[in-house]
N, C-alpha and C positions, 0 to 999 in steps of 0.2 A: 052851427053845431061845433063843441069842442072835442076831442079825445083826448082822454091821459090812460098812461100806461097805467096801470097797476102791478104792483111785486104782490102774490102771497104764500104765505111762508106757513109751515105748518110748524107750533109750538108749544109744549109740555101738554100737550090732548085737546089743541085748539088751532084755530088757525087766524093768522093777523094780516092787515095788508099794509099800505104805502104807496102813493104816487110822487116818484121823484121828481114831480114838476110840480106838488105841490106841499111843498113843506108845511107839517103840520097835521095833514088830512092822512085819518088811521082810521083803521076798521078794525074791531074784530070778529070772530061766528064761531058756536062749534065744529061747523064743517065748511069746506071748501064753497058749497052752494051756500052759505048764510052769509059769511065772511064779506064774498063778491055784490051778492043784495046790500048786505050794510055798508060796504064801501060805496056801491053806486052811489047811496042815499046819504053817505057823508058829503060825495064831492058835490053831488046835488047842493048843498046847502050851503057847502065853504063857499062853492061859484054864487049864490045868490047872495051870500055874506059880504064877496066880496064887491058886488054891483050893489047891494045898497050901500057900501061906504066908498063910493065912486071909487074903486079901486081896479087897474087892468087885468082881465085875464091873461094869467100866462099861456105861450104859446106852448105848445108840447114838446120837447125837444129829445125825449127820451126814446128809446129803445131798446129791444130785447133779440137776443139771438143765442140758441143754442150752439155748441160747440164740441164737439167728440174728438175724447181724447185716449188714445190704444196704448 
């Protein structure tokens, strides 16, 4: 099983994603629940794009961490 981070980002009355470990792989949805289903279902298919052109999955190397600033 793999995990990638996902970023999404809410955008002019939409919202978009991005997984910084896998360059390329974008989503977008009208709303925060679509966005996340279409992104699953991109990386779905980038990971199977890239095992049929024998190519490595990357490891995950990303993370996320909130930070509070006073």
């Amino acid at each position: 099983m793999h995990r990638f981070l996902i970023v999404i980002e809410e955008a002019n009355g939409n919202y978009s994603a991005y997984s910084p470990d896998l360059p390329g792989c974008v989503a977008t949805g009208a709303t925060h629940k679509e966005v996340e289903k279409n992104m699953y279902e991109a990386i779905d298919m980038h990971i199977r794009g890239m095992k049929e052109d024998g190519l490595p999955i990357p490891e995950s190397h990303s993370f996320a961490e909130y930070i509070a600033i006073r």
